[in-house]
N, C-alpha and C positions, 0 to 999 in steps of 0.2 A: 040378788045373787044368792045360790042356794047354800046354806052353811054346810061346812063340812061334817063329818062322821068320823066320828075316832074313838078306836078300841083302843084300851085301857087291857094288858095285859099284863101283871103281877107276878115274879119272884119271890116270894116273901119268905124265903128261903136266906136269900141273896140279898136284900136290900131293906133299909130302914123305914121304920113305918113310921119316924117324925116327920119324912117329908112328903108324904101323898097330899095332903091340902095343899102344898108349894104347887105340886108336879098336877095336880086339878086346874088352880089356877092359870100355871103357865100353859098349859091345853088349850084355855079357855082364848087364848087370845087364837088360836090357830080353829077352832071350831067347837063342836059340842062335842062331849066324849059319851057319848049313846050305850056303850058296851063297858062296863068297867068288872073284870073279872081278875081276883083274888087265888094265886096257886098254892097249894101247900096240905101238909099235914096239918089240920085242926085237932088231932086228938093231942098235937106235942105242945108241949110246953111252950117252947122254945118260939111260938109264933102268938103267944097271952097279948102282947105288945099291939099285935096286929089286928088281934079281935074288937079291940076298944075301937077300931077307926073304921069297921067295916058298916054300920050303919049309919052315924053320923054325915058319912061319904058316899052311902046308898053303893055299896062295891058288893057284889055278888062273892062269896067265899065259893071258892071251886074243889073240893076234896079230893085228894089224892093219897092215900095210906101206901104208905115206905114197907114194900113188900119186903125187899131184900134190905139188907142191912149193908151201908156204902153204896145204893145206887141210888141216883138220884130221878127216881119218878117223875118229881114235878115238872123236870125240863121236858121229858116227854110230853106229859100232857099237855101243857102251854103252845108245846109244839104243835100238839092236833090240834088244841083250841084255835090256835091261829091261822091254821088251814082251814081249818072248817068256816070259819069267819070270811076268810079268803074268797072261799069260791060261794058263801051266799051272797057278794055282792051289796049287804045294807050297811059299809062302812066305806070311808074313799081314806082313810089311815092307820096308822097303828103307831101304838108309845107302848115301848116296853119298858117296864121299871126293874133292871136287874143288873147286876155285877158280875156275870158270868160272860162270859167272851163263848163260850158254848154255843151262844144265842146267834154268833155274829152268821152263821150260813142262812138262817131263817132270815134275819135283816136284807142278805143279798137277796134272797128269792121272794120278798115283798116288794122289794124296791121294784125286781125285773118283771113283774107284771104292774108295774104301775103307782103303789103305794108308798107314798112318803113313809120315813119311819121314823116318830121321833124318840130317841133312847132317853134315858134317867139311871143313873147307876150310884156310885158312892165314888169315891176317889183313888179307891185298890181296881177299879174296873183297866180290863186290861186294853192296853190300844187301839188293838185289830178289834174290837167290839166298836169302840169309844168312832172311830174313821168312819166305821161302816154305813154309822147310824145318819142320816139326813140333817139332823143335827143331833147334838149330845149337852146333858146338862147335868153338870155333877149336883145331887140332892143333899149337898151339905150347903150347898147357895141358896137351897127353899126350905131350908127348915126352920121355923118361927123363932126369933133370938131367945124368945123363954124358955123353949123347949133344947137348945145348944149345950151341949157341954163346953166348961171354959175355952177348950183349943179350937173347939171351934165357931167361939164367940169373937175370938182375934182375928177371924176372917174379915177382910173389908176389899176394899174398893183397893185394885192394883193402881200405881204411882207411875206418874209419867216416863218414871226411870224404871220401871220393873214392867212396865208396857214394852218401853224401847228396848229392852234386854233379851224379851221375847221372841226371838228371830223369827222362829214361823210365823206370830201375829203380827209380824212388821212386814215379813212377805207379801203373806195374802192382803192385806190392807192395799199395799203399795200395789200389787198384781188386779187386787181386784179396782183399784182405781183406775190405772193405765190400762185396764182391757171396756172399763166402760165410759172413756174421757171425751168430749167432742171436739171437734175442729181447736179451739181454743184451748184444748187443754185441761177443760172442768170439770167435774164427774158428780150426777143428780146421786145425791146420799141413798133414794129409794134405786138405782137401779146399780150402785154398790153393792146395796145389801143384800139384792136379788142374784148378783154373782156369786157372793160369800156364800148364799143360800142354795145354791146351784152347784157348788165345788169344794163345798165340806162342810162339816158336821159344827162349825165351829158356834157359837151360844154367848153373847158381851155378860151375860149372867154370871158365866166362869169366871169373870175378871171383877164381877162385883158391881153389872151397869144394866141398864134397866132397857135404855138405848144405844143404839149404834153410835148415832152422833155426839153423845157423852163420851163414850167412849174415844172416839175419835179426838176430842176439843180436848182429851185429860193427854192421849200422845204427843199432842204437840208436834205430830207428823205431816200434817196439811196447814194450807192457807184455805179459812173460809171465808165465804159468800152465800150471804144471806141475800135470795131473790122472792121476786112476788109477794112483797110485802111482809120480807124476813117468816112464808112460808114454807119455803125451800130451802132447801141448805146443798150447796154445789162446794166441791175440796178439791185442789188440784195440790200436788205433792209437792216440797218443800225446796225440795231438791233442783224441780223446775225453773226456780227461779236463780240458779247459781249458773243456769246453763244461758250464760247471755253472751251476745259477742261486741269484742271490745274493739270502742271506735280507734279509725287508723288515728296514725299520729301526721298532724299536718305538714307539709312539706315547707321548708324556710328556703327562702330565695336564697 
């Protein structure tokens, strides 16, 4: 199977440079990232932080000098960059790392020719960016615990009760289980995931889990089964089982 391709297109305006080795790694599971380009002013200051990580990371610095004062050039260029990548054809994805909801019409117009897009933002990234993206994964989840500030060293792993509290993630869960259940009622963990991953941006990372089915076994929302020699994992919703029908009562002479 032929690995994937994925450009690697940078903010660096907009987004912190603690998390690019997170946001490499999490790449790495989706394909190779062949294209990694770096947007921004290098003469300013204000991007020192990001200079240190661009050879370490083998990340191409892309120059762009802030013509005008108050506009933001970089988004432009990103923008052609990523057309231009577009229609040469030697990538089959795109991860954009930025905070800016600007980005979110480019996101639509990769997807509709075809391109997955996976987004990296910070936690001020606004909604309509954060929905657009194929999936989304806030970079204060990938940033190495040394390199955290205190607040957000208290980040961890969301609680069975701050899972269940989560209405949307209880939604889609429950949604995406009963749309891919079989006759019985079970649903293969892998073709769960493949719906979550078909019908929104959503990432178990954001909640603190490495895996789906972790995540799943911390809700407390399913009954599981472990099949094929506890290499499958099959969850039918909880709820199922309260839907039972109750035997008549016998008739007395």
């Amino acid at each position: 199977m032929q690995q994937k391709r994925i450009a690697l297109l940078i903010d660096c305006d907009n987004v912190s440079h603690n998390a690019v080795s997170g946001v490499l790694d999490e790449l790495a599971k989706y394909g190779m990232v062949n294209v990694r380009h770096a947007h921004g002013d290098w003469k300013s200051d204000h991007l020192n932080g990001w200079v240190e990580k661009l050879h370490p990371s083998a990340i191409r610095p892309m120059q762009q000098f802030a013509y005008t004062k108050g506009k933001n050039a970089t988004d432009s260029a990103m923008i052609i960059d990523a057309m231009d990548l577009l229609y040469s054809r030697n990538v089959d994805a795109f991860a954009l790392m930025t905070s800016d909801s600007d980005f979110t019409p480019l996101v639509l117009r990769l997807q509709e020719s075809g391109f997955p897009v996976y987004g990296f933002g910070e936690k001020k990234t606004p909604q309509p960016f954060v929905d657009a993206c194929s999936s989304f994964i806030y970079v204060e989840n990938l940033i190495p615990v040394d390199e955290k500030s205190p607040v957000e060293q208290q980040s961890k792993r969301k609680t069975r009760n701050e899972l269940r509290g989560d209405t949307s993630v209880v939604r889609l869960l429950r949604t995406a289980a009963e749309q891919t259940a079989g006759d019985d009622g079970w649903s293969h963990l892998s073709k769960v995931g493949e719906y979550i991953h078909n019908n929104s941006s959503f990432s178990v990372v954001n909640y603190g889990y490495q895996k789906l089915g972790d995540l799943i076994r911390a809700s407390e929302l399913f009954d599981i089964n472990m099949r094929y020699d506890g290499t499958a994992m099959f969850i039918r919703d909880q709820r199922k089982q309260a839907i039972t029908v109750q035997p008549a009562e016998s008739e007395t002479a």
